[in-house]
C-alpha positions as CSV (number, residue, x, y, z in Angstrom):
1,X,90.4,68.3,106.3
2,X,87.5,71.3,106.0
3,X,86.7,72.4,103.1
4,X,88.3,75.9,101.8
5,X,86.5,79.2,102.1
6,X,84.6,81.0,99.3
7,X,85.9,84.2,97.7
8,X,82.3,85.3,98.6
9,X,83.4,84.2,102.6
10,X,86.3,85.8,102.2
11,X,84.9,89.1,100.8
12,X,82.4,89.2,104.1
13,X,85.2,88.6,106.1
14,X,87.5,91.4,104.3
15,X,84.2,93.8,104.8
16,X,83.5,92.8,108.8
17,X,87.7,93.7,109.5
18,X,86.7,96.7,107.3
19,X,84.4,97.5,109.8
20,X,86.6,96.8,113.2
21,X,89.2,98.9,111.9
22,X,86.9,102.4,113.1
23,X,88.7,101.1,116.8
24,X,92.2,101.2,115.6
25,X,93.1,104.7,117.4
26,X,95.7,105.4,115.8
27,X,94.6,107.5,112.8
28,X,97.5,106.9,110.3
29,X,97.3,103.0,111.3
30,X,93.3,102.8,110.9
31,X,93.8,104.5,107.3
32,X,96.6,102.4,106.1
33,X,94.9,98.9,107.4
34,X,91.4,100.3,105.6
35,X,94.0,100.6,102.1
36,X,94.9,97.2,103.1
37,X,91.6,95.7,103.0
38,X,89.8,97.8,100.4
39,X,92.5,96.7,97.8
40,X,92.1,93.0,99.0
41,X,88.8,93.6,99.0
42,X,88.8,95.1,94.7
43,X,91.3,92.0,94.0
44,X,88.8,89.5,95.4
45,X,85.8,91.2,93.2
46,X,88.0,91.5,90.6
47,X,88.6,87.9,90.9
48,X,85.3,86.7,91.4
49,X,84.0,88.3,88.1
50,X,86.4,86.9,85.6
51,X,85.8,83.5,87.4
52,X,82.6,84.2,85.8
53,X,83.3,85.6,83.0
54,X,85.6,82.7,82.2
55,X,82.5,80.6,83.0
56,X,80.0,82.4,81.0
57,X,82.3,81.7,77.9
58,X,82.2,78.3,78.6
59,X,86.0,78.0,79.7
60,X,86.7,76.1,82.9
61,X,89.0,78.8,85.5
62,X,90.8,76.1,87.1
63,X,91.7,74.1,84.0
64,X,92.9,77.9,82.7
65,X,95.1,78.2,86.0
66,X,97.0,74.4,85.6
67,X,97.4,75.3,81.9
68,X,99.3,78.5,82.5
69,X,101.3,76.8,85.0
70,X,102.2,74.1,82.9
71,X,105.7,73.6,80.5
72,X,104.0,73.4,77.4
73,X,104.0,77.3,76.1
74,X,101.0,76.3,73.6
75,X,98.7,75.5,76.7
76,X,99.8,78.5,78.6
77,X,99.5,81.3,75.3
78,X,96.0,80.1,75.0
79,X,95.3,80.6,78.5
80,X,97.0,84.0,78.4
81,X,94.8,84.7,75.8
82,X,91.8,83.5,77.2
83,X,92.3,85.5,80.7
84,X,92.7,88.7,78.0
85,X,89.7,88.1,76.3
86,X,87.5,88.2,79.9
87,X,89.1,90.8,81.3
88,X,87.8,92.7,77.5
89,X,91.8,93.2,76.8
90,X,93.0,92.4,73.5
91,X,95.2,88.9,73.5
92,X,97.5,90.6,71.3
93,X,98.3,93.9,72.3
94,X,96.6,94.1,75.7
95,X,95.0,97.3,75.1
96,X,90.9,97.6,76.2
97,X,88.3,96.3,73.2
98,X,85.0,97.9,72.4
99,X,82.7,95.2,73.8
100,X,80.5,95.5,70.6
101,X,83.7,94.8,68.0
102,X,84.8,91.3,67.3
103,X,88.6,92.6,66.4
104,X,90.9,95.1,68.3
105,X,90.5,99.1,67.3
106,X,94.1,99.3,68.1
107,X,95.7,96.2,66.4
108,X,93.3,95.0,64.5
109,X,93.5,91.5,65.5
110,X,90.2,89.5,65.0
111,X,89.3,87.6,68.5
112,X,86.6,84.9,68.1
């Protein structure tokens, strides 16, 4: 079996049908296929940077991912709140955090 494609493959791909859909004729078809592919194409960023993120605070994405699919609720509330804390959300409340506070304007909950 081959191996799987990259986000970063998939984002060039996503970009190249961006691209072939300026020959779609049709002018409401063109326009709701280039919606298509821009969102898929902000989802795959999206992705791609808290993959990083993730990675930059030393957490490993794909144990995150089989911990918030596992039974245990422990495992999967500390992956929750890891996800929260990349994305710069608040674990607790889910509202945006100043990058430069260590606790929640909103809450007040203190994230390490």
């Amino acid at each position: 079996m081959s191996e799987s494609p990259s986000v970063d493959e998939f984002i060039r791909h996503m970009q190249a049908e961006l691209d072939a859909c300026e020959e779609i004729v049709d002018k409401v078809e063109r326009q709701k296929r280039q919606w298509q592919i821009e969102s898929s194409l902000l989802q795959a960023i999206e992705f791609a940077d808290r993959f990083k993120e993730l990675a930059k605070l030393g957490q490993n994405p794909m144990q995150i991912v089989n911990a918030l699919t596992m039974p245990d609720a422990s495992n999967a509330n500390v992956a929750k709140q890891v996800i929260a804390i990349a994305g710069g959300l608040c674990p607790s409340c889910g509202i945006a955090m100043e990058s430069d506070l260590d606790f929640c304007s909103s809450c007040g909950n203190y994230v390490e």
